[in-house]
C-alpha positions in Angstrom: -73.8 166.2 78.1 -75.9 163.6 79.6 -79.4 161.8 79.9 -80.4 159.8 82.2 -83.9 157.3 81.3 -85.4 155.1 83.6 -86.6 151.3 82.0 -85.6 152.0 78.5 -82.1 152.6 76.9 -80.9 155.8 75.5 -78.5 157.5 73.8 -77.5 161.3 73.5 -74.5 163.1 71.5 -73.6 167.1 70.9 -72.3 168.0 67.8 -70.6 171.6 66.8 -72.3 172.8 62.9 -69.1 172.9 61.3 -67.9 172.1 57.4 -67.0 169.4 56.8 -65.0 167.2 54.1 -66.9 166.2 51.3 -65.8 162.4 52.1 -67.7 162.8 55.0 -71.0 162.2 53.9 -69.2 159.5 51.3 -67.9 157.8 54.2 -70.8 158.1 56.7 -74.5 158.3 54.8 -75.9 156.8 52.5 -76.5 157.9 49.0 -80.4 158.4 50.2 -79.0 160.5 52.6 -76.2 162.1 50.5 -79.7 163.3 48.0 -81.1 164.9 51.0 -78.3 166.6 53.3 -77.0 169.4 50.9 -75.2 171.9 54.0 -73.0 171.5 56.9 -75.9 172.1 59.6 -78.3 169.0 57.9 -74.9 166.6 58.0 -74.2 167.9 61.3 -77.7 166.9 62.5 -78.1 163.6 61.1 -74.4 162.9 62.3 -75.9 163.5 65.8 -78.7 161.4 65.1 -76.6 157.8 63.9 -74.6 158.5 67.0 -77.3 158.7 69.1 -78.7 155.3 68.1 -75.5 154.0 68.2 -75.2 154.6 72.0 -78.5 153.9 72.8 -78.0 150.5 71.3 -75.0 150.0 73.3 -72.4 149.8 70.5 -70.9 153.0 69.5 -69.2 153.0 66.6 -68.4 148.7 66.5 -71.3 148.8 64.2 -71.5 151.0 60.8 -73.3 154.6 60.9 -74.3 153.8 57.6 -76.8 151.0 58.8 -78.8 153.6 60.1 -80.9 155.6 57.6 -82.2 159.4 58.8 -85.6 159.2 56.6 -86.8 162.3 58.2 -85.6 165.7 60.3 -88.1 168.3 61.7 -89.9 169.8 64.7 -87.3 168.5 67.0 -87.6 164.6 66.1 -86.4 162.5 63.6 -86.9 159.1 62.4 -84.4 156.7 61.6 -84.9 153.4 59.7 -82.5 150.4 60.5 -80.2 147.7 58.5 -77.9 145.2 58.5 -76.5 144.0 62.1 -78.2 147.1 63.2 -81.5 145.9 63.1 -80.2 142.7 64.0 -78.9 144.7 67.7 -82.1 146.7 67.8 -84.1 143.4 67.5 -82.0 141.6 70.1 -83.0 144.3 72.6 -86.5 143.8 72.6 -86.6 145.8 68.8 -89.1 148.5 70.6 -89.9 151.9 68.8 -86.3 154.2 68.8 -87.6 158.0 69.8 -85.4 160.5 68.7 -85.5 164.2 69.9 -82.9 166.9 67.9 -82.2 170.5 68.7 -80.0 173.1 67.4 -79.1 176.2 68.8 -76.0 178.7 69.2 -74.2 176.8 66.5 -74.3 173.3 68.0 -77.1 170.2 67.9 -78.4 167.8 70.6 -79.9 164.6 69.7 -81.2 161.9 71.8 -82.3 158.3 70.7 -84.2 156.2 73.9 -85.8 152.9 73.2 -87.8 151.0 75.9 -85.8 148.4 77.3 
């Protein structure tokens, strides 16, 4: 999978909807999130999401999944809130609106997170 942007910064990851361990969403979401995401293809989505931002911002997993809040899934988008050093990341790079585009088909998700630069 890739994505290419021009003057912005983005992120993209592919997920497969699989089960997954109940520490999972212990480990990775927050309890917000834990209230919300009660099956494997929600988890898998919002899993897609964090990573997404992640990359976009550059980081990957050096900063914590759980400093990124999905508030809302639906009609291809999503909209994450941010925490912690985060925010702080986001903020250093200009702190511009984070877009996020999610798709699911044939058993796997898509989701892209692009930011302008």
């Amino acid at each position: 999978v890739a994505l290419a942007v021009r003057d912005a910064r983005a992120g993209i990851d592919l997920e497969t909807i699989e089960p997954r361990h109940p520490t999972f969403a212990q480990d990775w979401f927050t309890p917000l999130e834990q209230a919300r995401l009660h099956d494997d293809a929600a988890l898998t989505c919002a899993w897609a999401v964090k990573e997404a931002v992640l990359k976009a911002l550059g980081t990957g997993m050096a900063l914590s999944p759980r400093e990124i809040e999905v508030v809302e899934m639906g009609d291809g988008h999503a909209e994450v809130r941010l925490y912690g050093e985060v925010a702080a990341r986001h903020a250093a790079l200009g702190g511009a609106p984070i877009r996020v585009a999610l798709s699911a088909r044939a058993g796997r998700v898509v989701a892209t997170a692009v930011f302008a630069a």
